[in-house]
C-alpha positions as CSV (number, residue, x, y, z in Angstrom):
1,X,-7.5,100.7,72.0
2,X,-7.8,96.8,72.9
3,X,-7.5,97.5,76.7
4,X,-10.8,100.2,75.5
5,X,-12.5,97.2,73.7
6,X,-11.9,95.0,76.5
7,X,-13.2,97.6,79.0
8,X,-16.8,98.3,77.1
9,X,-17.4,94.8,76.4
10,X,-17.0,93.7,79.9
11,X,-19.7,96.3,80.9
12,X,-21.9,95.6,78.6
13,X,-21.7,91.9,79.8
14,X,-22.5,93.1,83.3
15,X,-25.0,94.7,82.1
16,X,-26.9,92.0,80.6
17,X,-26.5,90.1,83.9
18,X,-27.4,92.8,85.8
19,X,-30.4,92.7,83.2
20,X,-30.9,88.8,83.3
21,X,-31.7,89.2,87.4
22,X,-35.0,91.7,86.7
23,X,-36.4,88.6,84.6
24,X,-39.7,87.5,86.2
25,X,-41.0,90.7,87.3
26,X,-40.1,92.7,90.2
27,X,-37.1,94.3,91.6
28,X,-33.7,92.0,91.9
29,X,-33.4,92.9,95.5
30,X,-37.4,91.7,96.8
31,X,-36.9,87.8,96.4
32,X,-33.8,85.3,95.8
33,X,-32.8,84.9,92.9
34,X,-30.2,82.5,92.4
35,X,-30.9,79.5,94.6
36,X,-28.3,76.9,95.6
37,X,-29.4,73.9,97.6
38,X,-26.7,72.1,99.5
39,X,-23.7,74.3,101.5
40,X,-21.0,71.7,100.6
41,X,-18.1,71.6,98.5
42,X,-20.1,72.2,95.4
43,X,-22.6,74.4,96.7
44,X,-20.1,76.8,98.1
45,X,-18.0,76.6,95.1
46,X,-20.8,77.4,92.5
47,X,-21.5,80.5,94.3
48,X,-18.1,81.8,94.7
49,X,-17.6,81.0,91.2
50,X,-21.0,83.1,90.2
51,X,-20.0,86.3,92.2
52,X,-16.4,86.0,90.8
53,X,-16.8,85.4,87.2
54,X,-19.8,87.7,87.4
55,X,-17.3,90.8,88.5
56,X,-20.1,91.0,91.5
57,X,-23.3,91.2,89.6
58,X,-24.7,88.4,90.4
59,X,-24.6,89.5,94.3
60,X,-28.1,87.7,95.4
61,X,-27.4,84.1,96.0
62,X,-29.4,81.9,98.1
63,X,-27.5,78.8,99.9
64,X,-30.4,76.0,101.3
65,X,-28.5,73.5,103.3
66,X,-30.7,70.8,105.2
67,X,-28.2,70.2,107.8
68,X,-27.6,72.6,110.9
69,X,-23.8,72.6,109.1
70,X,-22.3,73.8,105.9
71,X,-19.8,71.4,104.3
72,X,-21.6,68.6,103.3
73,X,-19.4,65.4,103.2
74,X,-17.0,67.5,104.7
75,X,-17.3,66.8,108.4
76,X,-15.6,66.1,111.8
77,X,-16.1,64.4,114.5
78,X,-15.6,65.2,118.2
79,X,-13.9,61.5,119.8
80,X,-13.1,62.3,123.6
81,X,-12.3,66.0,123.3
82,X,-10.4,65.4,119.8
83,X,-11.4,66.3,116.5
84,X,-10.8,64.4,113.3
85,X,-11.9,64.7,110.0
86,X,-14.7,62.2,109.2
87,X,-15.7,62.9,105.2
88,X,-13.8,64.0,102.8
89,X,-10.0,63.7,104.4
90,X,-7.6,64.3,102.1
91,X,-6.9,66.5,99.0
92,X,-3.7,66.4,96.2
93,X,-0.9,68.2,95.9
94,X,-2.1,68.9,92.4
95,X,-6.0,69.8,93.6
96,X,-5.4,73.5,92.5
97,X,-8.8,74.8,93.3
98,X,-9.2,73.6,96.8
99,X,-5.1,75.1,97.1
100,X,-6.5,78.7,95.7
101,X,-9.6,78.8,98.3
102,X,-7.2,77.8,101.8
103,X,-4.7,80.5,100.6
104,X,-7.4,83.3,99.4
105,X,-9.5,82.4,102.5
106,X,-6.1,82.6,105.1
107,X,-7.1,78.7,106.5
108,X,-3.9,76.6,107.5
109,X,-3.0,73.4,105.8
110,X,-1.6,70.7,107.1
111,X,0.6,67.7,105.2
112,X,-1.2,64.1,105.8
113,X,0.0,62.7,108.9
114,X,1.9,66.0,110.2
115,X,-1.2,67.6,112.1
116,X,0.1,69.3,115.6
117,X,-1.3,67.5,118.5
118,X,-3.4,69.2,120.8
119,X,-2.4,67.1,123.1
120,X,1.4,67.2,124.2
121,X,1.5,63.5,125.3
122,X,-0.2,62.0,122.2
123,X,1.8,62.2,118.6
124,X,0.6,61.5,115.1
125,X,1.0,57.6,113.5
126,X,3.3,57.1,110.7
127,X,1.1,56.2,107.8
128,X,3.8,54.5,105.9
129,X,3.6,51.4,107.8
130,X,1.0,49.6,105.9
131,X,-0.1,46.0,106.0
132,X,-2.4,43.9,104.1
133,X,-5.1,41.7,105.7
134,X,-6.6,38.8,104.2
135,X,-8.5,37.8,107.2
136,X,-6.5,35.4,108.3
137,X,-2.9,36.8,108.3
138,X,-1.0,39.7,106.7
139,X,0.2,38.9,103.4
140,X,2.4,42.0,103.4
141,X,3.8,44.4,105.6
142,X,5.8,47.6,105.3
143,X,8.5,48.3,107.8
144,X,8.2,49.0,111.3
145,X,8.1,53.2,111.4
146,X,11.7,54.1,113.0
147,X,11.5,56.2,116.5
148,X,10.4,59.7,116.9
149,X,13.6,60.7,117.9
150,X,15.6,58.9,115.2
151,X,18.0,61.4,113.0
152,X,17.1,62.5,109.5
153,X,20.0,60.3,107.8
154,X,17.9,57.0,109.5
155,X,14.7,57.9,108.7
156,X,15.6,58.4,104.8
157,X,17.6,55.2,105.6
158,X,14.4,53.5,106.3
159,X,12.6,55.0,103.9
160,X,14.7,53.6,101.0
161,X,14.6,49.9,102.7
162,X,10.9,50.3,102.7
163,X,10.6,51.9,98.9
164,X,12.9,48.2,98.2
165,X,10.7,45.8,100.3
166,X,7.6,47.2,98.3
167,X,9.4,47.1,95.1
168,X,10.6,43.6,95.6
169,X,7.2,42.6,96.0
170,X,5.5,43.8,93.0
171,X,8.1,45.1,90.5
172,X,8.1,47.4,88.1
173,X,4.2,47.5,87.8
174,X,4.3,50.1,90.2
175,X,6.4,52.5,88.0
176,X,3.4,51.5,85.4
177,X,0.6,52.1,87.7
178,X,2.5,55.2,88.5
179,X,2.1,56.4,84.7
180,X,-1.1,55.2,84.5
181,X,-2.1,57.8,87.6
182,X,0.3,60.8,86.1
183,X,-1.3,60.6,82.4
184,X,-4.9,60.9,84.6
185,X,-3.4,64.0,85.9
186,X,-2.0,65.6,82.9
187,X,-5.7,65.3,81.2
188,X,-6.9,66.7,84.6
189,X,-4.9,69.5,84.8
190,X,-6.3,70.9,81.7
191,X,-9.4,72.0,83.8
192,X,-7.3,74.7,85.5
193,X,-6.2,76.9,82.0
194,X,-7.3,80.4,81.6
195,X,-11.3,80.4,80.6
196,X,-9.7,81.7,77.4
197,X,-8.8,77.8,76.3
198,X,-11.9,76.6,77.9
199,X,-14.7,76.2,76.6
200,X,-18.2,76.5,78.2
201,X,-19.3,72.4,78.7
202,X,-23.1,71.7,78.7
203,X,-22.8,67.9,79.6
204,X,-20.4,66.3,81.8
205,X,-19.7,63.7,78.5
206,X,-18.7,66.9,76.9
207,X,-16.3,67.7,79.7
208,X,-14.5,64.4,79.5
209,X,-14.0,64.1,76.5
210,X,-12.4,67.2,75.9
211,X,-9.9,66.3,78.0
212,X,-9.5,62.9,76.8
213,X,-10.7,61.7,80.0
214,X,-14.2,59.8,78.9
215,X,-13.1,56.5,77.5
216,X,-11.9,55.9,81.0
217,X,-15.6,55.9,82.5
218,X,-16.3,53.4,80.1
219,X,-14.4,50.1,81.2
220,X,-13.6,48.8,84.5
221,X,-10.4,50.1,86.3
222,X,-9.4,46.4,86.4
223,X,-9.2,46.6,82.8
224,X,-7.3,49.3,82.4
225,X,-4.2,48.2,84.7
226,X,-4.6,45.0,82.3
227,X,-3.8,46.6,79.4
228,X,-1.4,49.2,81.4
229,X,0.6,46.0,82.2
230,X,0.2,45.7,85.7
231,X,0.9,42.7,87.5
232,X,-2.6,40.5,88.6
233,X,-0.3,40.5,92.2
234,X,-0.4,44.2,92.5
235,X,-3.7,44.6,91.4
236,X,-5.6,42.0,93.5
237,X,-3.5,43.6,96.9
238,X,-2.2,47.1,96.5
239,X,-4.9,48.5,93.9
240,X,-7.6,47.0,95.7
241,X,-6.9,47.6,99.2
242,X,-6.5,52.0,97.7
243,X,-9.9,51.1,95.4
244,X,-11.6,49.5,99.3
245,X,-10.2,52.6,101.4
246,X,-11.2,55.6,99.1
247,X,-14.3,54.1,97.3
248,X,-15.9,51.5,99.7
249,X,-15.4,48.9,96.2
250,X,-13.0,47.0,94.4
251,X,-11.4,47.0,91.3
252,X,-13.9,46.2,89.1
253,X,-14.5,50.0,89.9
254,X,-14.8,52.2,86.5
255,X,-11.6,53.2,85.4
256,X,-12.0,57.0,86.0
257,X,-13.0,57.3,90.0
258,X,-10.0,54.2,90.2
259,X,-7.4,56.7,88.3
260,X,-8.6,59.3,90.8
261,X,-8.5,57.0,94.3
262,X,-5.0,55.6,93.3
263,X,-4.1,59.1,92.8
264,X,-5.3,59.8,96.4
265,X,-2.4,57.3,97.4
266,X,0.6,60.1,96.2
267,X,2.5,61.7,98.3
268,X,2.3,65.3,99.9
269,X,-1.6,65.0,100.5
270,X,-3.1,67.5,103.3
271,X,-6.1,68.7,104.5
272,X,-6.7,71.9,106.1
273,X,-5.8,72.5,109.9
274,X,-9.2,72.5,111.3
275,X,-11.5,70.7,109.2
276,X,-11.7,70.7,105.8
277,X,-15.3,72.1,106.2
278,X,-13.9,75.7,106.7
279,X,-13.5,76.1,102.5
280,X,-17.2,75.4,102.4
281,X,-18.0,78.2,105.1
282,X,-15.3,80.1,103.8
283,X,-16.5,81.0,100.5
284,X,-20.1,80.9,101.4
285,X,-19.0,83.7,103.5
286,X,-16.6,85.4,100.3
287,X,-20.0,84.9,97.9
288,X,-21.9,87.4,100.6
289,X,-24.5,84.1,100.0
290,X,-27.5,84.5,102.3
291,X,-27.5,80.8,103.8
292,X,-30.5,79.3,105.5
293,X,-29.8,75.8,107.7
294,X,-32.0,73.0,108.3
295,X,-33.5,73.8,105.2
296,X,-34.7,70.6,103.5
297,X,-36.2,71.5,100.0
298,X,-39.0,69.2,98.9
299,X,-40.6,70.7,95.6
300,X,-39.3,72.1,93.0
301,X,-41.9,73.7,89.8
302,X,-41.4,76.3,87.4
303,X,-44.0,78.3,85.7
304,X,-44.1,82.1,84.6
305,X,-40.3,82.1,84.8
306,X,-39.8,81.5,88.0
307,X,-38.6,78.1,89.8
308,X,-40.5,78.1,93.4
309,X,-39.1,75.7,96.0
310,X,-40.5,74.9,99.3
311,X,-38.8,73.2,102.1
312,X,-40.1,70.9,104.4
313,X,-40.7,74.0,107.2
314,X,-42.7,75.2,104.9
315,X,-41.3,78.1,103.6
316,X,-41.4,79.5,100.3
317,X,-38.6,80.7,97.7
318,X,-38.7,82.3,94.5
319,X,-35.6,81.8,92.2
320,X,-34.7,82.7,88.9
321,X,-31.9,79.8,88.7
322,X,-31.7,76.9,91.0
323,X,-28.3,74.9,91.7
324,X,-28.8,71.1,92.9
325,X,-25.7,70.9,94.6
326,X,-25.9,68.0,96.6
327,X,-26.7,63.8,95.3
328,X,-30.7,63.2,94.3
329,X,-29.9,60.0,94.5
330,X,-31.4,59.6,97.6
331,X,-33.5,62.6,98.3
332,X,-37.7,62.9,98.3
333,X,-38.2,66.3,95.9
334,X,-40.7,66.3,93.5
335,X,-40.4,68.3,90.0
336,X,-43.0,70.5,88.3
337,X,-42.3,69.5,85.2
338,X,-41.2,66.4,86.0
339,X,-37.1,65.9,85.4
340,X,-34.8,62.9,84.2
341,X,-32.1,61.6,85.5
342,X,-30.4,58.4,85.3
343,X,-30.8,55.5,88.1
344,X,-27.8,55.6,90.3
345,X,-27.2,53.5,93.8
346,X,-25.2,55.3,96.2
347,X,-22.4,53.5,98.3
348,X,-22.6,54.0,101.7
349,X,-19.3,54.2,103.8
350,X,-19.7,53.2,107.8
351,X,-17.1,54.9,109.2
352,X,-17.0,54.4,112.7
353,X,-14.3,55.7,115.2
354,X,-12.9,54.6,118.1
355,X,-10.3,55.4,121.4
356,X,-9.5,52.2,122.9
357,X,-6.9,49.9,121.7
358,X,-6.8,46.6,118.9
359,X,-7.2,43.2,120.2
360,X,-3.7,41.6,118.6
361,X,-5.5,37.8,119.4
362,X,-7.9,39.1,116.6
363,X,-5.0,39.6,114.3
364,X,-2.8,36.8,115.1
365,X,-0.2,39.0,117.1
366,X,1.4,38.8,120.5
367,X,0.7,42.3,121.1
368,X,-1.1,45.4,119.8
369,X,2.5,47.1,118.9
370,X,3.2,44.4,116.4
371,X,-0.2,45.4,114.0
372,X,0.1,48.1,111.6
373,X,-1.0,52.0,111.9
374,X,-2.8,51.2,108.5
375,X,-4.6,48.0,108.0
376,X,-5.7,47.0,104.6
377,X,-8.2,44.0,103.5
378,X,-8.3,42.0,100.2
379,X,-11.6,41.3,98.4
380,X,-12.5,38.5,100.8
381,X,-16.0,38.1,101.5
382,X,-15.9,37.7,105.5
383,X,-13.7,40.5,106.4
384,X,-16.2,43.0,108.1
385,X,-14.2,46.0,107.6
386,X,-12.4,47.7,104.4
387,X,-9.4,49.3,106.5
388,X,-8.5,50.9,110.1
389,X,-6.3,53.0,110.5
390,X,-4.7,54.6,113.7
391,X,-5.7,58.6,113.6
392,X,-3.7,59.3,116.9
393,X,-1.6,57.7,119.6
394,X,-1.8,58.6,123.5
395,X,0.1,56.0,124.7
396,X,0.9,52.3,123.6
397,X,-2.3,51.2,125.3
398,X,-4.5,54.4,124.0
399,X,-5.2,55.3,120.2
400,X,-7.3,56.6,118.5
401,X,-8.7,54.7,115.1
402,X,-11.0,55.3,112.2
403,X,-12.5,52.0,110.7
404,X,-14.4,51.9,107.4
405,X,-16.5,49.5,106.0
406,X,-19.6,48.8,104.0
407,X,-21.7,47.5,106.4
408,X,-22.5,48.7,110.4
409,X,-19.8,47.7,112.9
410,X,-22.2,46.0,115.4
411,X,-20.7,46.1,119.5
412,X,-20.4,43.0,119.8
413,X,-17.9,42.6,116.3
414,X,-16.3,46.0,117.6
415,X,-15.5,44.1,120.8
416,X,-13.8,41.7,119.0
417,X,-11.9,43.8,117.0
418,X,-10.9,46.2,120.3
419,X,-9.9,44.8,123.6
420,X,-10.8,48.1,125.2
421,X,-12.9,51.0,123.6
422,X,-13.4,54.4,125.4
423,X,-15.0,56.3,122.9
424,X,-17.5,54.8,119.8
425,X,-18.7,57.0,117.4
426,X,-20.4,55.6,114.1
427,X,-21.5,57.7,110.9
428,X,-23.2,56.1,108.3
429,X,-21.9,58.0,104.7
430,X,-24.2,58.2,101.6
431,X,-20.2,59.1,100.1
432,X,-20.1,58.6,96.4
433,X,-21.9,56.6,93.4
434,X,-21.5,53.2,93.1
435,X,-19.5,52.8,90.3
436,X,-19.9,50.4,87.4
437,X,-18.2,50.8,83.7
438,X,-19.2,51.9,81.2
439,X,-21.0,55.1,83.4
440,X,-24.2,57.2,82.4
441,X,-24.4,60.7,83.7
442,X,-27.1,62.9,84.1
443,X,-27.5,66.6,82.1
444,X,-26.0,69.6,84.3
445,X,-29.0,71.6,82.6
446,X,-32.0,69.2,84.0
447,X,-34.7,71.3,82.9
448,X,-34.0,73.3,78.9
449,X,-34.7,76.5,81.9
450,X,-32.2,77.2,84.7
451,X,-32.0,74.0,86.7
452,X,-28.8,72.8,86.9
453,X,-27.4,69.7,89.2
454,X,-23.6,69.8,89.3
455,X,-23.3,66.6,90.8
456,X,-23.7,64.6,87.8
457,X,-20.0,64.8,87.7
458,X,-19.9,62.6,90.5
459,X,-20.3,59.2,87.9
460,X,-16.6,60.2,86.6
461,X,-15.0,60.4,90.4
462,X,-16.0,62.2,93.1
463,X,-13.4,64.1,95.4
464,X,-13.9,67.5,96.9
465,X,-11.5,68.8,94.0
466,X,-13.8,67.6,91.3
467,X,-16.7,69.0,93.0
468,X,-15.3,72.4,92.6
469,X,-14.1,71.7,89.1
470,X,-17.7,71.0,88.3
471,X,-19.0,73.7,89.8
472,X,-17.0,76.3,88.2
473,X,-18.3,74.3,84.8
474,X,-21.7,74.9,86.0
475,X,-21.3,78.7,86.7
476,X,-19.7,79.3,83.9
477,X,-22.6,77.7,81.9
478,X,-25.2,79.5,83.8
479,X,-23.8,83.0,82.9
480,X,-23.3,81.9,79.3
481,X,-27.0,81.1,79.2
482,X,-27.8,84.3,80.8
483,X,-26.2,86.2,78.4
484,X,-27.2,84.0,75.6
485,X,-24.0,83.1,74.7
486,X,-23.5,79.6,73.0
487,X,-22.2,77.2,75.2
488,X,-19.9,75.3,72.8
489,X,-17.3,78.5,72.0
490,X,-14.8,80.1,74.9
491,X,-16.2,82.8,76.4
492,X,-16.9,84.2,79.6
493,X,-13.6,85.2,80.0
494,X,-14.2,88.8,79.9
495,X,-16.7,88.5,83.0
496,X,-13.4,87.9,85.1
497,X,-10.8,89.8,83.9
498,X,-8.5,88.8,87.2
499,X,-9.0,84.7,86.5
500,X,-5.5,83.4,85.7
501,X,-4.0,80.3,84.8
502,X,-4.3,77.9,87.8
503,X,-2.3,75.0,85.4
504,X,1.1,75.4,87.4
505,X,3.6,73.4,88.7
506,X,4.0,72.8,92.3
């Protein structure tokens, strides 16, 4: 009799979607319906999330991506025949959306560090062997990484002498920092229970404090360690060189997006074999989405029901629901009504990669063997560059390095840096928000309509886990506003009757 229930009710919810998409006049099929602008991480995920959760009947989705790729800050670059990620890099062990797309969509992942060479000469860097730049010397250094061809017993051997040396140095504050990033988790995890112990969050403040996550967006992660007892040693070198590398900032940081980039120091992260751009194209593709590229919207008005956007080719779309999947931060599109958001800078990340080889003069070394596959800067006001890091080694004279930092990397400072460059290739990010404690965020409804912007998220962290987090948030809320279901109670779990409980343990 329940399974009867259950059965009636879930068709008389498709129904009213079904019935939802005739709103406006006109047949479903003649004009787009549900328009999604940006083919990233969120873009893709809010429309996989929509024909899932929908059981299918919300089959007319309209991706508008202004670049000629999909995958937003998901990108690679081609250095000399090789290709290497060059956004978004990495994902957790525990990021258990982005784990259900790779396996659902067949794509291969790869554990950080482990990627198969293409080349049978060149091998992957070990990216334990870290040292820490002040601009003068490095005040730390891990161990030397043992030989390819050392035996298992050596290499844990080392591994132990390495876990001491770092130990020695700062103590048991990285047991506490280590707490610090698991309780993050723990509260984080609680975005992945079945929709039944969910409920339907119409403001990202909502969403945060629900899972006891908010008070962290309100003081600076530097204050948080404070209190969390870690040492001012630890904090001023290990937290900030993590806080320069993932976030382009220091500790000062808010304490949410600094949780989240120390938790993007664990072990067992990977990325998919590849480029990590292939979810994004993957589950545009699953969502049967109808995508249109080098399509830059530049107006946005609603009147009669209706949003109609037009892009800077000049074409023409007619929507019943539009998705701002992608940072307005710093895009030109004007609203009809006029929208709200609140002010937010975005920090740009230079990342600029090179084949050639480090000078060792510039670091004070003998030779090139003697500096570390991962170089990490202090908070020191004439270092040009936040990290570099060696992607892939040819030979002892031939590597292949990513650099990051907040400003460009000029010639004639790269030709300091390198004694020999084959291959330069620079990308200038618009990566995340610059964040500052305690954070405002913008609605996800923008509009009292069907305008929704899922990137609002992005002032609590911004990964491409939590872009998919809030993007399921954001589809859920739309089909709860369809139906006219309140947004504060859990529902929605009868539109998917095959959504299980993603909170595992892996």
């Amino acid at each position: 009799m329940a399974g009867a229930n259950f059965s009636l009710l879930l068709l008389s919810l498709l129904f009213s979607i079904s019935a939802f998409l005739q709103i406006g006049g006109g047949v479903a099929s003649s004009r787009p319906r549900v328009c999604v602008i940006g083919g990233g991480i969120a873009g893709s995920s809010v429309s996989h999330f929509l024909k899932e959760y929908s059981g299918g009947a919300v089959d007319d989705i309209v991706i508008l991506e202004r670049n000629g790729v999909v995958g937003g800050r998901m990108a690679t670059i081609n250095l000399g025949g090789d290709i290497f990620e060059a956004g978004g890099t990495i994902l957790h062990p525990k990021n258990l959306h982005a784990l259900n797309f790779t396996t659902f969509l067949h794509l291969q992942r790869k554990v950080n560090g482990a990627a198969a060479s293409s080349n049978s000469n060149a091998s992957s860097p070990s990216s334990s062997w870290l040292g820490i730049w002040d601009g003068r010397g490095f005040v730390f250094k891990t161990l030397n990484p043992p030989p390819r061809s050392s035996s298992a017993i050596y290499k844990k051997i080392h591994s132990f002498l390495n876990a001491l040396l770092i130990f020695r140095r700062y103590g048991f504050s990285l047991l506490r920092m280590n707490r610090f990033v698991q309780r993050m988790l723990e509260r984080f995890l609680l975005y992945y229970k079945d929709l039944a112990s969910r409920p339907v969050f119409g403001s990202v403040e909502d969403m945060l404090k629900w899972s006891d996550l908010y008070g962290l967006t309100r003081r600076t992660l530097r204050e948080e360690l404070a209190d969390a007892g870690l040492s001012p040693l630890l904090i001023s070198e290990l937290v900030t060189v993590i806080m320069r590398i993932n976030y382009g900032q220091d500790v000062n940081i808010s304490g949410l997006a600094g949780a989240v980039s120390l938790a993007g120091s664990d072990p067992g992260l990977w990325s998919v074999e590849g480029g990590n751009w292939q979810i994004a194209a993957g589950l545009i593709k699953h969502a049967n989405a109808s995508l249109h590229l080098h399509e830059e919207i530049t107006s946005i008005s609603y009147s009669g029901g209706n949003y109609e956007l037009s892009s800077k080719k000049g074409n023409h779309y007619s929507c019943g629901v539009v998705v701002i999947a992608t940072p307005l931060d710093e895009l030109n599109i004007s609203f009809t009504p006029s929208v709200s958001i609140p002010s937010r800078n975005l920090q740009h990340t230079h990342a600029t990669f090179v084949r050639g080889l480090l000078n060792p003069a510039y670091f004070g070394a003998t030779s090139a063997a003697e500096i570390p596959n991962l170089v990490g800067t202090l908070e020191v006001a004439n270092i040009p560059f936040s990290s570099i890091s060696v992607l892939k080694i040819y030979s002892e004279e031939d590597k292949a390095y990513k650099v990051f930092s907040r400003l460009p990397m000029e010639d004639s400072l790269l030709d300091r840096i390198f004694s020999a460059r084959k291959y330069t290739v620079r990308i200038n990010w618009p990566a995340y928000p610059h964040y500052k404690a305690p954070e405002n965020f913008a609605p996800y409804l923008l509009d009292g309509q069907h305008l929704y912007y899922i990137n609002s998220f992005e002032n609590a962290a911004s990964t491409i886990e939590t872009g998919a987090v809030a993007a399921e948030n954001v589809a859920r809320l739309i089909l709860s506003r369809m139906l006219d279901i309140s947004s504060s109670s859990s529902n929605i779990r009868t539109v998917s009757s095959g959504q299980r409980d993603l909170h595992v343990d892996l």
